[in-house]
N, CA, C and O atoms as a Maestro MAE file, in Angstrom:
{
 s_m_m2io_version
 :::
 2.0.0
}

f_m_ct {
 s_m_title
 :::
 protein
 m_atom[312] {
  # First column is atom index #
  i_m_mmod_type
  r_m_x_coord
  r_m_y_coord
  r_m_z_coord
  i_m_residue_number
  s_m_chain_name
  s_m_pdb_residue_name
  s_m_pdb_atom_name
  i_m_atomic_number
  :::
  1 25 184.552 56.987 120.894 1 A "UNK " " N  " 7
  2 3 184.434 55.879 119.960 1 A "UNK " " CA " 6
  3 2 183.363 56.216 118.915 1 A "UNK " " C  " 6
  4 15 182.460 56.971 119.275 1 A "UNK " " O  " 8
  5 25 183.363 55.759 117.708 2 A "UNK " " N  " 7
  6 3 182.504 55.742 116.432 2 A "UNK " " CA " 6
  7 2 181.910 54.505 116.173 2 A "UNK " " C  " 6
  8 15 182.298 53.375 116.467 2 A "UNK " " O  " 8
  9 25 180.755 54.940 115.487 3 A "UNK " " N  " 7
  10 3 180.496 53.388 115.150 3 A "UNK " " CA " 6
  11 2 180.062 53.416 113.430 3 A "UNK " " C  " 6
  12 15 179.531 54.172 112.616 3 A "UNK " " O  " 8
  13 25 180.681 52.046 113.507 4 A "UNK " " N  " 7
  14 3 180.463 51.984 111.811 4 A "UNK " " CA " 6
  15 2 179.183 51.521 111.430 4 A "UNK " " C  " 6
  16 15 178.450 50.743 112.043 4 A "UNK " " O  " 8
  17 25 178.956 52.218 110.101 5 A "UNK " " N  " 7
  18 3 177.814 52.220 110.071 5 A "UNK " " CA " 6
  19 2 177.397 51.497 108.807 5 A "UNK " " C  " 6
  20 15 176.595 51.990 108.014 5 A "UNK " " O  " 8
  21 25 178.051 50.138 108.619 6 A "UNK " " N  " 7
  22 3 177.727 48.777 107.791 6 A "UNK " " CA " 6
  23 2 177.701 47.757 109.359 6 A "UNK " " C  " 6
  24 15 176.625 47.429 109.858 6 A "UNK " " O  " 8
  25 25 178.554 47.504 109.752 7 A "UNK " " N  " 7
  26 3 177.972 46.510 110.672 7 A "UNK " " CA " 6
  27 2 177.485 46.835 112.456 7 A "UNK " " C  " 6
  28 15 177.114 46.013 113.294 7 A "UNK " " O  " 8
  29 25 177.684 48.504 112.610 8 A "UNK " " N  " 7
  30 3 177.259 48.737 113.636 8 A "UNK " " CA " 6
  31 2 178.585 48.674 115.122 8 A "UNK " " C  " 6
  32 15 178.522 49.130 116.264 8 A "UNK " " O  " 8
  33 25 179.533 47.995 114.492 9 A "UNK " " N  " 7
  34 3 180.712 47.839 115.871 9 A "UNK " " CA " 6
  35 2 180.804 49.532 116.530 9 A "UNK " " C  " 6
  36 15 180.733 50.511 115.788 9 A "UNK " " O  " 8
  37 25 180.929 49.606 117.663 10 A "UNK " " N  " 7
  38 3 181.138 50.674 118.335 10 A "UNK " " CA " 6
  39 2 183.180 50.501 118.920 10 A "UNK " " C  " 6
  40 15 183.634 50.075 119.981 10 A "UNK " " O  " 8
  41 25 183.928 51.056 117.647 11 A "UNK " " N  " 7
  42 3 185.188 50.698 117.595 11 A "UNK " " CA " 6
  43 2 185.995 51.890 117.890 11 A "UNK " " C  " 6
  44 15 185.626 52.940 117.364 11 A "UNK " " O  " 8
  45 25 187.094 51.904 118.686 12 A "UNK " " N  " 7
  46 3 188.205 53.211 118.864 12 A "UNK " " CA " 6
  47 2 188.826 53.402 117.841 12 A "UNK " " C  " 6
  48 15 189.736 54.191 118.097 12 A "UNK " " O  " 8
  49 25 188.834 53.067 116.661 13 A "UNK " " N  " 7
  50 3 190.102 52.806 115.576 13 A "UNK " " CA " 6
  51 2 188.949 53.396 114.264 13 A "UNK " " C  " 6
  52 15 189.305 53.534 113.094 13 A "UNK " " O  " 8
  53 25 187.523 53.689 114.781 14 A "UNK " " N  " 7
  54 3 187.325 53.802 113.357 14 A "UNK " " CA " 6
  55 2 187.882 54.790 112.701 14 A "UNK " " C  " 6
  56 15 188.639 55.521 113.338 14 A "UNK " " O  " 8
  57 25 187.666 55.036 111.380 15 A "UNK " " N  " 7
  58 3 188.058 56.188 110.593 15 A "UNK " " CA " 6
  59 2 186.816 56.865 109.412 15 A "UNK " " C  " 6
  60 15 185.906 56.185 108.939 15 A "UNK " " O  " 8
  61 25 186.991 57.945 109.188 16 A "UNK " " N  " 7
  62 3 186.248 58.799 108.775 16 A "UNK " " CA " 6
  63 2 186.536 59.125 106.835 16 A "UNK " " C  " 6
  64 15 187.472 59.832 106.461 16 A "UNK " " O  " 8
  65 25 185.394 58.355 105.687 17 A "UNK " " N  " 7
  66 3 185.690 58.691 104.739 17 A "UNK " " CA " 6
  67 2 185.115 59.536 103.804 17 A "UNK " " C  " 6
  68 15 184.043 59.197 103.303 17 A "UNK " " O  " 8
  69 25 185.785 60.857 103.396 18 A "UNK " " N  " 7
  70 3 184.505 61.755 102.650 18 A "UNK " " CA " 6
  71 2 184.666 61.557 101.133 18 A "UNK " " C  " 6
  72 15 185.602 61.785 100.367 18 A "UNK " " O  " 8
  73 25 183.489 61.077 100.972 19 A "UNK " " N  " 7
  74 3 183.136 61.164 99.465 19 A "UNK " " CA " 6
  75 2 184.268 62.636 98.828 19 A "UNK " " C  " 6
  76 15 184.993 63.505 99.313 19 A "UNK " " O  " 8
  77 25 183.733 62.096 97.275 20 A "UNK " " N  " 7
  78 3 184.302 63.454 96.419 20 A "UNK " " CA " 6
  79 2 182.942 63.919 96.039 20 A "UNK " " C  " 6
  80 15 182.778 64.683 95.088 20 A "UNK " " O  " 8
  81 25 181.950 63.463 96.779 21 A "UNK " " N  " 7
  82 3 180.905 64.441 96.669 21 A "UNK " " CA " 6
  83 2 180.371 65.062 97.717 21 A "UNK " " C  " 6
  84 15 179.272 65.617 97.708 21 A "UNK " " O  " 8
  85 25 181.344 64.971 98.921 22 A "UNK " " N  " 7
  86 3 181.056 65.634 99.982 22 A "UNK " " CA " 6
  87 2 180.353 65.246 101.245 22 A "UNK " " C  " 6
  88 15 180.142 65.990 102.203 22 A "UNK " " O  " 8
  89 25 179.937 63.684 101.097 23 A "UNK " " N  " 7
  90 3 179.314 62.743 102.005 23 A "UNK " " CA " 6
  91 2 180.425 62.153 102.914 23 A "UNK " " C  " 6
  92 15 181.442 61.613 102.478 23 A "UNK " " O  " 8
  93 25 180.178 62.285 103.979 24 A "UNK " " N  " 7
  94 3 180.553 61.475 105.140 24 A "UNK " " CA " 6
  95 2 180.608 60.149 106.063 24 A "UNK " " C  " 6
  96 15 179.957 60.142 107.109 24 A "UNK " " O  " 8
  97 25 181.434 58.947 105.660 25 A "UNK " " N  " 7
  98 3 181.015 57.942 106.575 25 A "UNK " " CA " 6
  99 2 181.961 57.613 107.018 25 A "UNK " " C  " 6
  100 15 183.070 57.747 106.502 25 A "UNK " " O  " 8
  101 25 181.563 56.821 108.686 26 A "UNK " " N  " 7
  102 3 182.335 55.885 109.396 26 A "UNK " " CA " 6
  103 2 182.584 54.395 108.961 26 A "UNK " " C  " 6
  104 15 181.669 53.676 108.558 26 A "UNK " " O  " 8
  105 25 183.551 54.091 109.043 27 A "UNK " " N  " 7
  106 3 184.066 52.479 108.981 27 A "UNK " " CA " 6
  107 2 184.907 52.274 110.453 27 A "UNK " " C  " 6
  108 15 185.529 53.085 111.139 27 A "UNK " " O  " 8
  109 25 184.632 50.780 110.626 28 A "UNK " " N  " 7
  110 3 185.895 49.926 111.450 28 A "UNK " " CA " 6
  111 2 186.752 49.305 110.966 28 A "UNK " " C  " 6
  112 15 187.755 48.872 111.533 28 A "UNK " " O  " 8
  113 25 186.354 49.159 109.509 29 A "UNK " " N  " 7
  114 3 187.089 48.265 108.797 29 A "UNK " " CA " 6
  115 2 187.135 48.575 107.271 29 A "UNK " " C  " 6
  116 15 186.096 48.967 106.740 29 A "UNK " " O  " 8
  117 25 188.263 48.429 106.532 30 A "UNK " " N  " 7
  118 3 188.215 48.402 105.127 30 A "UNK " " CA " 6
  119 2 187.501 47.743 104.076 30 A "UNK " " C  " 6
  120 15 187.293 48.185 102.946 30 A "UNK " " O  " 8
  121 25 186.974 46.119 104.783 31 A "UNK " " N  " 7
  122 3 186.038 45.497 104.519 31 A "UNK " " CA " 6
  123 2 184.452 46.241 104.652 31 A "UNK " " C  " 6
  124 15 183.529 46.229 103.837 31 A "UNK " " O  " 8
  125 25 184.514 46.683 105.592 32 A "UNK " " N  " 7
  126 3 183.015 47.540 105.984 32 A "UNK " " CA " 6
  127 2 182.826 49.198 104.640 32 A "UNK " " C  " 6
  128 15 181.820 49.723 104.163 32 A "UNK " " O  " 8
  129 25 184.407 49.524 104.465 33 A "UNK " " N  " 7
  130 3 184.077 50.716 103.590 33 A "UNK " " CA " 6
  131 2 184.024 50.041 102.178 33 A "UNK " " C  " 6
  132 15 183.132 50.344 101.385 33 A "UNK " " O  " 8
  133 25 185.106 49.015 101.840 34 A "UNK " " N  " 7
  134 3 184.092 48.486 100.560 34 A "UNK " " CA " 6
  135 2 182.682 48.034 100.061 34 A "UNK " " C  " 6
  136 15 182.240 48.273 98.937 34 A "UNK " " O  " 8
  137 25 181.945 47.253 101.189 35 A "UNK " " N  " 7
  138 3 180.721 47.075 101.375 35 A "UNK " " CA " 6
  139 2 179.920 47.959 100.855 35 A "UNK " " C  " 6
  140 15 178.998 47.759 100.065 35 A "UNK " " O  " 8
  141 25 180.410 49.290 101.468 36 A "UNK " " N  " 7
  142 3 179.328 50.294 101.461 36 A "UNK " " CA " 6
  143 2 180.039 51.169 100.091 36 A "UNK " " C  " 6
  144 15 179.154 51.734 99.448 36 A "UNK " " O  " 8
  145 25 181.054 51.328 99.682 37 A "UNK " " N  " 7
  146 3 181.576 52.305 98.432 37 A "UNK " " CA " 6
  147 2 181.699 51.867 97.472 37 A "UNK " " C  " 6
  148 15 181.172 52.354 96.471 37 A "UNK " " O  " 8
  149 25 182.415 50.829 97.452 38 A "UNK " " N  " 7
  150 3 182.461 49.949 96.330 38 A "UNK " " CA " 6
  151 2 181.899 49.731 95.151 38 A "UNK " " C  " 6
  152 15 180.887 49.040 95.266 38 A "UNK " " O  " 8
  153 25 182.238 50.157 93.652 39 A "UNK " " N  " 7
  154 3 180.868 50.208 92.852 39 A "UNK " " CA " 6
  155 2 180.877 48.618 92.671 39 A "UNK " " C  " 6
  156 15 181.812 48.052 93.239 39 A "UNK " " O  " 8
  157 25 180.152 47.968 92.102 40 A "UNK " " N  " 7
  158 3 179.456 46.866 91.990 40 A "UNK " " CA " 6
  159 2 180.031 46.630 90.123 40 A "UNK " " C  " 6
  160 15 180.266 47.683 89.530 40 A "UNK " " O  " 8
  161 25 180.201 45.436 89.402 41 A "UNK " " N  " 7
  162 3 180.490 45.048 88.242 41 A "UNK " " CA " 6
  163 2 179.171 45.211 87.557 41 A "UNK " " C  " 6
  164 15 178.603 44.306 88.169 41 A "UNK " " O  " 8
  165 25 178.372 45.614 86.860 42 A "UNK " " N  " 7
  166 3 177.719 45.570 85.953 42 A "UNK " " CA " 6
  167 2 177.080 44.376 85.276 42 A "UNK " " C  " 6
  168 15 176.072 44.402 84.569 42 A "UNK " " O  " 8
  169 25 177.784 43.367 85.584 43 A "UNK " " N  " 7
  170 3 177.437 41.923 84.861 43 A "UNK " " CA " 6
  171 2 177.469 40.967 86.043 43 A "UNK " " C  " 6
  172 15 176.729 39.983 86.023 43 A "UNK " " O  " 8
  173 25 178.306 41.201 87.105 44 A "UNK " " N  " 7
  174 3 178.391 39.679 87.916 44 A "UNK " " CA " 6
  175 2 177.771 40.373 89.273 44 A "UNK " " C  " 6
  176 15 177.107 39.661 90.027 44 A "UNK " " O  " 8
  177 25 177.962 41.619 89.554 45 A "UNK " " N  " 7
  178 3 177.939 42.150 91.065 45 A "UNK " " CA " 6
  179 2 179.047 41.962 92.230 45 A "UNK " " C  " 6
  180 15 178.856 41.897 93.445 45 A "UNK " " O  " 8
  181 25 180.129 41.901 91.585 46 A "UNK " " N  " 7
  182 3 181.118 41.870 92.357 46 A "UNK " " CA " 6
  183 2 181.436 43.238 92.991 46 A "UNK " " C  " 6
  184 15 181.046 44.235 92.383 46 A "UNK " " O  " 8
  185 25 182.262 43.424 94.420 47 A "UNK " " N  " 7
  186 3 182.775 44.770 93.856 47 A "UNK " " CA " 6
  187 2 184.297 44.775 93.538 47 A "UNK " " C  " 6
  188 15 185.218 43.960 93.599 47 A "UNK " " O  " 8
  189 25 184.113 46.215 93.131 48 A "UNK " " N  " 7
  190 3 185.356 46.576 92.075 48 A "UNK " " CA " 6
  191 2 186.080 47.010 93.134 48 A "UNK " " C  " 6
  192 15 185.394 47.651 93.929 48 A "UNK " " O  " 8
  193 25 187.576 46.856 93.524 49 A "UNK " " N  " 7
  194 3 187.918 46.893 94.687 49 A "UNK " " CA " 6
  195 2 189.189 47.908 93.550 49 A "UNK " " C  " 6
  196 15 189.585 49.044 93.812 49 A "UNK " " O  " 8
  197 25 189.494 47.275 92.617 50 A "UNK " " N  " 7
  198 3 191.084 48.252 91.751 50 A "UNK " " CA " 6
  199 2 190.231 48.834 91.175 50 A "UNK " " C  " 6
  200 15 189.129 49.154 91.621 50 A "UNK " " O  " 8
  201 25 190.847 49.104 89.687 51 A "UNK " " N  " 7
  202 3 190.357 50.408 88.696 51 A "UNK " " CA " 6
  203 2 189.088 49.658 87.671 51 A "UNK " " C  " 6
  204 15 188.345 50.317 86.943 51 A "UNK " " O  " 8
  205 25 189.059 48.587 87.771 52 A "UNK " " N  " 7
  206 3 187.629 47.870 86.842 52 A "UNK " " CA " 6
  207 2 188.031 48.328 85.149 52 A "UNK " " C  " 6
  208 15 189.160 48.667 84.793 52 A "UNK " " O  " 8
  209 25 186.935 48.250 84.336 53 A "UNK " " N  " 7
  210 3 186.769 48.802 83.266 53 A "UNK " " CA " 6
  211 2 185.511 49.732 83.064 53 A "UNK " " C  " 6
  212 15 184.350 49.342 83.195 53 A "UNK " " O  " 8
  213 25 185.814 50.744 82.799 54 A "UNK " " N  " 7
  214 3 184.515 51.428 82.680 54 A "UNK " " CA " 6
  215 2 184.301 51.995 80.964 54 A "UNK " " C  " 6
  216 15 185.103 52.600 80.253 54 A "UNK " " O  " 8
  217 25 182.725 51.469 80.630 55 A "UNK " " N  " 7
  218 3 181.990 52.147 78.992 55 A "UNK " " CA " 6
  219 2 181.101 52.800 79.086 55 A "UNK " " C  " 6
  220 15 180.119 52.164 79.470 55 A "UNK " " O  " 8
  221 25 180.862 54.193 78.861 56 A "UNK " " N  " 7
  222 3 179.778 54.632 79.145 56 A "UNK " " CA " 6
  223 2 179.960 54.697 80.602 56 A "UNK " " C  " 6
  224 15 180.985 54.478 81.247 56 A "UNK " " O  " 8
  225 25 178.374 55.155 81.156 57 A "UNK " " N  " 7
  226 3 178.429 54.450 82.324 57 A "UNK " " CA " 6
  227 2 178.162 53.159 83.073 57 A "UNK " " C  " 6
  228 15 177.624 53.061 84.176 57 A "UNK " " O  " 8
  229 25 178.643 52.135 82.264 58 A "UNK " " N  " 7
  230 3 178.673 50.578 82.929 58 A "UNK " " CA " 6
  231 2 180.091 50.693 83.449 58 A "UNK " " C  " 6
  232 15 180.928 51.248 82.738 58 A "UNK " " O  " 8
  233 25 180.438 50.186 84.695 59 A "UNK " " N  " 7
  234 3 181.351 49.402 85.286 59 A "UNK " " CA " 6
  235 2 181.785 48.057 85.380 59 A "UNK " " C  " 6
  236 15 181.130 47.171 85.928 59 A "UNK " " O  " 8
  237 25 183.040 47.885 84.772 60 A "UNK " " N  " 7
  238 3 183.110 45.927 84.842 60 A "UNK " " CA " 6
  239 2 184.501 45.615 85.892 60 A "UNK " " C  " 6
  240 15 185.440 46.361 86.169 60 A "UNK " " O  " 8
  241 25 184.233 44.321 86.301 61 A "UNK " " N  " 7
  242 3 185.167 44.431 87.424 61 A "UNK " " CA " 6
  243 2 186.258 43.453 86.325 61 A "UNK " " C  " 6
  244 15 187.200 43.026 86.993 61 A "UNK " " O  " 8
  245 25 186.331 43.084 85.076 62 A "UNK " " N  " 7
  246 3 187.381 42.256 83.733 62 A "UNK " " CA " 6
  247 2 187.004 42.473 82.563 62 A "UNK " " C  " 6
  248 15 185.789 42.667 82.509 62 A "UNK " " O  " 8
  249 25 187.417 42.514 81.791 63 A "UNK " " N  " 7
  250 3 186.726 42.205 80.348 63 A "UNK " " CA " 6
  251 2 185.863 41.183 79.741 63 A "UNK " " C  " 6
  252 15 185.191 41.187 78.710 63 A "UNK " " O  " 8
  253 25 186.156 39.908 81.076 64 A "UNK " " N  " 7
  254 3 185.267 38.656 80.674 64 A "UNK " " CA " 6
  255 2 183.781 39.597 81.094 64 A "UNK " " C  " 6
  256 15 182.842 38.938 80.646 64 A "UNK " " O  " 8
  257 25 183.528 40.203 81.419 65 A "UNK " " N  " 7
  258 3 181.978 40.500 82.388 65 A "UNK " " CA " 6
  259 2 181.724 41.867 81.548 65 A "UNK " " C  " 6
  260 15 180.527 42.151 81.544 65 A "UNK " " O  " 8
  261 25 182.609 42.869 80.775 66 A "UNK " " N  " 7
  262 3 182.101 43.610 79.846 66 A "UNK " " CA " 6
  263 2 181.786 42.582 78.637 66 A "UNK " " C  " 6
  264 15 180.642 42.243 78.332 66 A "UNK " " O  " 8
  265 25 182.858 42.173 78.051 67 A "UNK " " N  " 7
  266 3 182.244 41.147 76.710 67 A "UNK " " CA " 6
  267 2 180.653 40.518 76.873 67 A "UNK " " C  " 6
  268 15 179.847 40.469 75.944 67 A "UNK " " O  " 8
  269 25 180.392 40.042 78.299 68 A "UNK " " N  " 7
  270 3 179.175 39.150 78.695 68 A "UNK " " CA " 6
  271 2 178.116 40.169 78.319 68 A "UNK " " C  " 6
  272 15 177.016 39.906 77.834 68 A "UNK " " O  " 8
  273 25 178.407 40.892 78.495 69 A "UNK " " N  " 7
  274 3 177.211 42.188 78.594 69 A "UNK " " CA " 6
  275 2 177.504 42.969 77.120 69 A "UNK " " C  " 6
  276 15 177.405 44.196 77.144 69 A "UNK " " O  " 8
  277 25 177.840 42.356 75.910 70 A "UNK " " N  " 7
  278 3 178.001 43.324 75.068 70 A "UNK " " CA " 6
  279 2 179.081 44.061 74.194 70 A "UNK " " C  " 6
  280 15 179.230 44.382 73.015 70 A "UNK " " O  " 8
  281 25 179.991 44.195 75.802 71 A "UNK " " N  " 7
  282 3 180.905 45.624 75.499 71 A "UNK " " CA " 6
  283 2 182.032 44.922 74.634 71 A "UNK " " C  " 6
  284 15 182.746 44.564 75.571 71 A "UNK " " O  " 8
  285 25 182.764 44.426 73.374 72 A "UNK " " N  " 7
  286 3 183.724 44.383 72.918 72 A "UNK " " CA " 6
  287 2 184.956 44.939 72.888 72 A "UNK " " C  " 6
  288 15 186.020 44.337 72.740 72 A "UNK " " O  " 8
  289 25 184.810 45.963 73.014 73 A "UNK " " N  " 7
  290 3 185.796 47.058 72.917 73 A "UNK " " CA " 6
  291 2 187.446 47.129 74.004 73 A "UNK " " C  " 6
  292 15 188.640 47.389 73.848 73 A "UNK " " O  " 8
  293 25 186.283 46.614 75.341 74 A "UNK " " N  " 7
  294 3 187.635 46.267 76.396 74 A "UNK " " CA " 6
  295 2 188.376 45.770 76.766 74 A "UNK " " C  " 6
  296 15 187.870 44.743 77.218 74 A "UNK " " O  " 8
  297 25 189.604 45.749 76.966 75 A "UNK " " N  " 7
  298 3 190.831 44.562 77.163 75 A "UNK " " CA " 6
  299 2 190.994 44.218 78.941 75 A "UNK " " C  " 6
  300 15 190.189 44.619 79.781 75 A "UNK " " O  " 8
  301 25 191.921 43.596 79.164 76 A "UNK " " N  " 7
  302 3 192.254 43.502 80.441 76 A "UNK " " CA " 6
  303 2 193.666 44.064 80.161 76 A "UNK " " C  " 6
  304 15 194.041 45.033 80.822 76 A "UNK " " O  " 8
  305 25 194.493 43.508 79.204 77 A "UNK " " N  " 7
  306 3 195.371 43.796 78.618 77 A "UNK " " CA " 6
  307 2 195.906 44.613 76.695 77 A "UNK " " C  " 6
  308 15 195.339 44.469 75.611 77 A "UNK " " O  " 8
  309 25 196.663 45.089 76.917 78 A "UNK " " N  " 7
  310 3 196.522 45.524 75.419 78 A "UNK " " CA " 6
  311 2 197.761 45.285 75.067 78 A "UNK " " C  " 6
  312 15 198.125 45.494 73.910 78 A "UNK " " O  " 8
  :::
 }
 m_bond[311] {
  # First column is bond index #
  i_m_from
  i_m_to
  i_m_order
  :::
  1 1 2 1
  2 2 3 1
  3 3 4 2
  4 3 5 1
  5 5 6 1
  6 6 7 1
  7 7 8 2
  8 7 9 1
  9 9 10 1
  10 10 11 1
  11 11 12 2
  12 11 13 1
  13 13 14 1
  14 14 15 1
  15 15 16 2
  16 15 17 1
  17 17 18 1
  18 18 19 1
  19 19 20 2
  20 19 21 1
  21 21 22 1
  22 22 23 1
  23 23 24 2
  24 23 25 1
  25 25 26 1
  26 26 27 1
  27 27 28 2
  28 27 29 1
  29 29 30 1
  30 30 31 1
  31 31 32 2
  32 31 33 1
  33 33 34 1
  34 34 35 1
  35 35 36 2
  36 35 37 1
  37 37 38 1
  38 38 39 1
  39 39 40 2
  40 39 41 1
  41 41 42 1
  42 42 43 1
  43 43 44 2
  44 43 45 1
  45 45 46 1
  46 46 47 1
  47 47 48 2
  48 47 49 1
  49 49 50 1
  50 50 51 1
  51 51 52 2
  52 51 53 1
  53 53 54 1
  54 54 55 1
  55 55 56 2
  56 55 57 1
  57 57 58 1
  58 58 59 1
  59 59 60 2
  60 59 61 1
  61 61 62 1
  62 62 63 1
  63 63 64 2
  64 63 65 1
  65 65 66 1
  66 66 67 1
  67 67 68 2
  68 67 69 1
  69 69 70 1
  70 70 71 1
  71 71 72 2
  72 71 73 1
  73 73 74 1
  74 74 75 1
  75 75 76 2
  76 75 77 1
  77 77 78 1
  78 78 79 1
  79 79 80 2
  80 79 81 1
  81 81 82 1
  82 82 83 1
  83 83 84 2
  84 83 85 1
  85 85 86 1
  86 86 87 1
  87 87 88 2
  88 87 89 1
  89 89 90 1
  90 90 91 1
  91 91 92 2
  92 91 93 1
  93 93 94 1
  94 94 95 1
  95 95 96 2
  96 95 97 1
  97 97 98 1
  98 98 99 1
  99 99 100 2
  100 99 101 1
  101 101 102 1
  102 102 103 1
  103 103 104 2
  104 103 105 1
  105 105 106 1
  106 106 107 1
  107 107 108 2
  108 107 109 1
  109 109 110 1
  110 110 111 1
  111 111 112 2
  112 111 113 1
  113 113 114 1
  114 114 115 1
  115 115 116 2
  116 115 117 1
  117 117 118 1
  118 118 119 1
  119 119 120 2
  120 119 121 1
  121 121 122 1
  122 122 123 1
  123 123 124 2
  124 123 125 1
  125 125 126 1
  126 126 127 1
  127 127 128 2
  128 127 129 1
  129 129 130 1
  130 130 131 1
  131 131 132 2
  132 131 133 1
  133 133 134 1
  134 134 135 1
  135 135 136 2
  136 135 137 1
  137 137 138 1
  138 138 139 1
  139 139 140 2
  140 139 141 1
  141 141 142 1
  142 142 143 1
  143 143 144 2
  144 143 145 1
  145 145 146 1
  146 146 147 1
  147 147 148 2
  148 147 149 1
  149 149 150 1
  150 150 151 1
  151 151 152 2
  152 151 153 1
  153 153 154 1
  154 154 155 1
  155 155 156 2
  156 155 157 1
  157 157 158 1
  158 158 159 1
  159 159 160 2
  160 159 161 1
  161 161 162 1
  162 162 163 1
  163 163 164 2
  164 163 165 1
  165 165 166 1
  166 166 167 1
  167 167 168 2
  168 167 169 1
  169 169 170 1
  170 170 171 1
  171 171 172 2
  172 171 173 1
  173 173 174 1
  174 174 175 1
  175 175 176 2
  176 175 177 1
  177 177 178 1
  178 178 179 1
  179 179 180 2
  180 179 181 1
  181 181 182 1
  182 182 183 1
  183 183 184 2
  184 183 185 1
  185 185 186 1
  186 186 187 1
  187 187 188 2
  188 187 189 1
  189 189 190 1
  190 190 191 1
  191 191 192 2
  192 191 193 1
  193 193 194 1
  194 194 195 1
  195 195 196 2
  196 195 197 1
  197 197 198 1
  198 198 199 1
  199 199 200 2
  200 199 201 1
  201 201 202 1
  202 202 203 1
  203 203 204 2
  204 203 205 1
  205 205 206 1
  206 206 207 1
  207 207 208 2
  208 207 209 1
  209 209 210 1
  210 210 211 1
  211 211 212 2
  212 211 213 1
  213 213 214 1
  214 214 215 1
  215 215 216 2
  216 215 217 1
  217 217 218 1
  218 218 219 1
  219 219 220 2
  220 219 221 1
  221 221 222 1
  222 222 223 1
  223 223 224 2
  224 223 225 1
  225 225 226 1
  226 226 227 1
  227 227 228 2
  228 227 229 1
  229 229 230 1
  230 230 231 1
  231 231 232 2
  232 231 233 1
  233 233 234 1
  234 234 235 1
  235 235 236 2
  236 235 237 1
  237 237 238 1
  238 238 239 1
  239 239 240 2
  240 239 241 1
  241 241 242 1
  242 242 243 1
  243 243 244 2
  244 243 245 1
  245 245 246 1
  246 246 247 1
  247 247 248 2
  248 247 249 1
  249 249 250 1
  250 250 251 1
  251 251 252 2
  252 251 253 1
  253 253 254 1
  254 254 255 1
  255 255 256 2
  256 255 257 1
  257 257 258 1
  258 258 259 1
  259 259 260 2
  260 259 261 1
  261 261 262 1
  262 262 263 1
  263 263 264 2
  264 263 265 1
  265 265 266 1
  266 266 267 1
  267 267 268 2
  268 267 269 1
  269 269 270 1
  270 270 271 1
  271 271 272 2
  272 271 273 1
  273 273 274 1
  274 274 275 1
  275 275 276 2
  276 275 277 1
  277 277 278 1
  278 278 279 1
  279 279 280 2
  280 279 281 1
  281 281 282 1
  282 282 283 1
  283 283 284 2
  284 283 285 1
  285 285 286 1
  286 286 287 1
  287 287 288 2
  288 287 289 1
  289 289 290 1
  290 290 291 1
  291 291 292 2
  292 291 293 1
  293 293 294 1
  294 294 295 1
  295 295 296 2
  296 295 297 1
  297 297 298 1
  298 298 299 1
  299 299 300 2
  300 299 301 1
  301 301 302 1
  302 302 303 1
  303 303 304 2
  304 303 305 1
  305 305 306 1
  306 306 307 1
  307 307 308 2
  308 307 309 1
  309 309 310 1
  310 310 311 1
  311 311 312 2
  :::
 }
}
């Protein structure tokens, strides 16, 4: 058994995710690997669970939360 290492469960099912930078972690749960991977929105702190918007390097999890912060440029839609 593994244990995940956001909430600590000692689970048979966990699974193993490697970064694309070569880092290693356990989860029990998909909830537990967003927690921990997930980038965060730039304006609200949500996390970005789909593809977000990214300027530069800010991350937005809509265009309402880039506009808030500035960014004009981004749509949700085009």
């Amino acid at each position: 058994m593994a244990r995940c290492e956001v909430c600590g469960n000692d689970y048979d099912n966990a699974f193993e995710v490697t970064t694309a930078k070569g880092q290693s972690h356990t989860f029990d749960s998909f909830e537990c690997a967003i927690h921990a991977l997930a980038p965060e929105c730039a304006h609200c702190g949500c996390k970005i669970v789909g593809h977000g918007l990214q300027s530069e390097d800010s991350i937005y999890c809509c265009a309402h939360c880039a506009r808030e912060s500035g960014e004009a440029r981004l749509q949700d839609r085009s």
